[in-house]
C-alpha positions as CSV (number, residue, x, y, z in Angstrom):
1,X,-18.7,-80.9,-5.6
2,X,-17.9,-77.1,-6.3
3,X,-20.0,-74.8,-4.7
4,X,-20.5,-71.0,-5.8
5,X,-21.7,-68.1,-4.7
6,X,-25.4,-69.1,-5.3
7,X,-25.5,-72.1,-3.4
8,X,-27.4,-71.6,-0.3
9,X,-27.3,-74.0,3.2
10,X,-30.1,-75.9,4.1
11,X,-30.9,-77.2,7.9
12,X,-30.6,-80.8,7.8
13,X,-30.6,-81.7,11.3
14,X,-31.0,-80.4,14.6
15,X,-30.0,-82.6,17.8
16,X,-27.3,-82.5,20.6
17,X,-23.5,-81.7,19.9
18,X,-22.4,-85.5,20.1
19,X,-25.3,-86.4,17.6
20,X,-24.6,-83.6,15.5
21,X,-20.4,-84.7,15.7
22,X,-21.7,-88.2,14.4
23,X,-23.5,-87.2,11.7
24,X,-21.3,-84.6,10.3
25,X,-18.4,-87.7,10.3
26,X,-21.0,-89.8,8.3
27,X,-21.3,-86.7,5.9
28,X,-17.6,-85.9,5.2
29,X,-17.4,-89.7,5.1
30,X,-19.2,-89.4,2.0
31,X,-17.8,-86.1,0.8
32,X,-20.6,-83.9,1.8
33,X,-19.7,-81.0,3.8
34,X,-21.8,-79.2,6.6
35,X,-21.5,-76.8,9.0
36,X,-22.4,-76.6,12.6
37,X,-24.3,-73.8,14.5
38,X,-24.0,-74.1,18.0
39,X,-25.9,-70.6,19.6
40,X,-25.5,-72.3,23.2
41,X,-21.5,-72.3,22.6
42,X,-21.5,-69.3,21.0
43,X,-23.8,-67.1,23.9
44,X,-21.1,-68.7,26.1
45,X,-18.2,-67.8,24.7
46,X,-19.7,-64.0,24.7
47,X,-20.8,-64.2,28.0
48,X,-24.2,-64.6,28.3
49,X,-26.5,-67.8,27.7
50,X,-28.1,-68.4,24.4
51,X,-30.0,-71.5,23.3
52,X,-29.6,-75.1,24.2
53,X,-27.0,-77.4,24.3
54,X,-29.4,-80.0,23.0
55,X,-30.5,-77.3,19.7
56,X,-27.1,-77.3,17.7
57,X,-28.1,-77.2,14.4
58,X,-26.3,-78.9,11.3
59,X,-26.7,-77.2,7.7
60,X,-25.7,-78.7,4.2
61,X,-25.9,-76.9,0.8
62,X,-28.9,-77.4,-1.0
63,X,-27.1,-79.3,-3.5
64,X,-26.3,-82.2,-1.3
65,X,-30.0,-82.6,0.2
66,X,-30.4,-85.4,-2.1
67,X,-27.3,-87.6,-1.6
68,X,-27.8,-86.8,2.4
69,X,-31.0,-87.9,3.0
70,X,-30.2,-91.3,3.2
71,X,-26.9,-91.0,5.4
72,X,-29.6,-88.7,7.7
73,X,-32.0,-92.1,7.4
74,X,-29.1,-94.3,8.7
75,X,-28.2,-92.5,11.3
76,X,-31.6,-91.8,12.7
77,X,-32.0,-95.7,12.6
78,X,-28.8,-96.6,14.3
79,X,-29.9,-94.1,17.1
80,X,-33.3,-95.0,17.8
81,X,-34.0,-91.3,17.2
């Protein structure tokens, strides 16, 4: 999908690192990109702390919310979450 300057991210999940790394494998797996916002790894990189490792947040364009949903359901299954 080809996404212009009008398409807008969405929060899709929000969860630890290593879930967030699953999921977003699950998502390209199925051609959807996402992006990762990590403010824990980021307030450490600058030195100082911000957030928590277990808040790293995942975003997807609006767009995909639809075709994601059930990859999110899946994945929440296999979890237990």
């Amino acid at each position: 999908m080809t996404m212009d300057d009008q398409s807008k991210h969405t929060r899709f999940f929000t969860g630890s690192l290593i879930e967030i790394q699953r999921l977003q494998i699950d998502l390209d797996d199925q051609e959807i990109p996402s992006m990762i916002k990590n403010n824990f790894q980021s307030g450490m990189r600058s030195g100082f702390y911000g957030g928590s490792p277990s808040q790293v947040e995942l975003f997807i364009f609006e767009e995909d919310k639809e075709k994601a949903l059930p990859i999110l359901e899946s994945f929440k299954e296999q979890m237990g979450i």
